[in-house]
N, C-alpha and C positions, 0 to 999 in steps of 0.2 A: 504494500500500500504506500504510492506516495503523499507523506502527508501536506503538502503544501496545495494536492491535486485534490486530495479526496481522505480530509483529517480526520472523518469522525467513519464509525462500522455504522451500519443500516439499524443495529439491535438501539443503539445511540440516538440515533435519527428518527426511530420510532417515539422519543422521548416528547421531541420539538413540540408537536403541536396541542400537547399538556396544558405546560402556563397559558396560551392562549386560549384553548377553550374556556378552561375554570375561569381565566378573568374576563373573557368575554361575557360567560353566562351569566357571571356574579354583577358585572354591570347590568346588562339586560335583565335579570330579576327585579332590581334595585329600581331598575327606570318604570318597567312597568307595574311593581309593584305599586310605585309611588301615584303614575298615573292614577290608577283606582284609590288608593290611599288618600291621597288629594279631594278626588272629588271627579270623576270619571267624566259630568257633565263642563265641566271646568276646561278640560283637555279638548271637550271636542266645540265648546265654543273661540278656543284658542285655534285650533280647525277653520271656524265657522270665518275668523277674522282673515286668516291668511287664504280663503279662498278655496280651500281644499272641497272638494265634494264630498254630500254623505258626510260631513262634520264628525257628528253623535258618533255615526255607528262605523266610524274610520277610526274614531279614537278608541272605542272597545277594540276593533278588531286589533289595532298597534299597540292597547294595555297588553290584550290577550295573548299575540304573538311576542311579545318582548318579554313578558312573563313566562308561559310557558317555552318558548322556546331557548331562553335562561336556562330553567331547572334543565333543558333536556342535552343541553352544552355540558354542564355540569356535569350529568351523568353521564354523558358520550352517546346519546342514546340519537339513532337517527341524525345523526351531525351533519353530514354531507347536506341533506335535503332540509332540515331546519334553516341551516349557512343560507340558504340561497334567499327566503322570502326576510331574515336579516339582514341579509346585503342589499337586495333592493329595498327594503325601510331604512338602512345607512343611507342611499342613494339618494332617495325622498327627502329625508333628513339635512342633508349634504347641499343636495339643489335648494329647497326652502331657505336655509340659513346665509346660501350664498346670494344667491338670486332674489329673494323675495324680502328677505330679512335684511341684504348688503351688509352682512357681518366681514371684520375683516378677518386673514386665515388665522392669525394666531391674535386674539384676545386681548387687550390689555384694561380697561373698566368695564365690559362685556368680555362674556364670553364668545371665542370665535369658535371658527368651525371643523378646528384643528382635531377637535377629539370626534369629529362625527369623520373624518377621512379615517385615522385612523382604525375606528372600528369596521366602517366600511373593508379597509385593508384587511383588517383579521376576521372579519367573514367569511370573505372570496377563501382567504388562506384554506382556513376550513372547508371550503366547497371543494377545493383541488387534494388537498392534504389529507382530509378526514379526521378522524377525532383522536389519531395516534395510540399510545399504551395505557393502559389502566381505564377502560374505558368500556361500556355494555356492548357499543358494539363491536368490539373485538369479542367480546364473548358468545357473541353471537354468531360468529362468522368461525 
């Protein structure tokens, strides 16, 4: 093996996309717990302002997908196919804050939109990667 080519073994590599998941998921619990936590009708007139359609029931469907599909990061369970309708709500998230909101990318008395690229970025990860070791669906497979 040379290592300047190829430093880490595959059993290694299976490692990688651990931290990401867990802190992805542990974010997206957090966000959509909070949505409902908050006030569920609160979030979808926040919707309602920036134009979005289906206001109300965009904001349940984004509590609901960012909450459960959190827990399901967590668990590794389904990751691949979870990752995708995550990445396209980073996406959403991503555009709205750029475009509609003109936030700038990184923050300084607001926040910008530097952490919705990011998670965007570690979505995709996961739609290409998968949920790596310690994970259901390795146990499953």
């Amino acid at each position: 093996m040379d290592f300047l080519v190829d430093p880490w073994s595959q059993d290694l590599l299976d490692w990688g996309p651990v931290p990401v998941r867990i802190a992805l998921g542990v974010i997206f619990v957090d966000s959509g717990f909070g949505k409902w936590h908050r006030g569920i009708s609160g979030t979808g007139d926040w919707f309602a302002g920036l134009g979005i359609p289906f206001p109300q029931a965009q904001a349940r469907l984004v509590a609901t997908l960012e909450l459960v599909g959190g827990a399901l990061l967590i668990l590794g369970l389904f990751t691949h196919c979870v990752a995708i309708p995550l990445a396209a709500n980073m996406l959403v998230a991503t555009y709205i804050s750029k475009v509609k909101l003109r936030l700038p990318f990184q923050g300084g008395e607001v926040q910008g939109y530097e952490l919705n690229v990011i998670l965007l970025a570690a979505a995709l990860t996961l739609v290409v990667g998968g949920a790596g070791t310690l994970s259901l669906d390795e146990l499953l497979t």
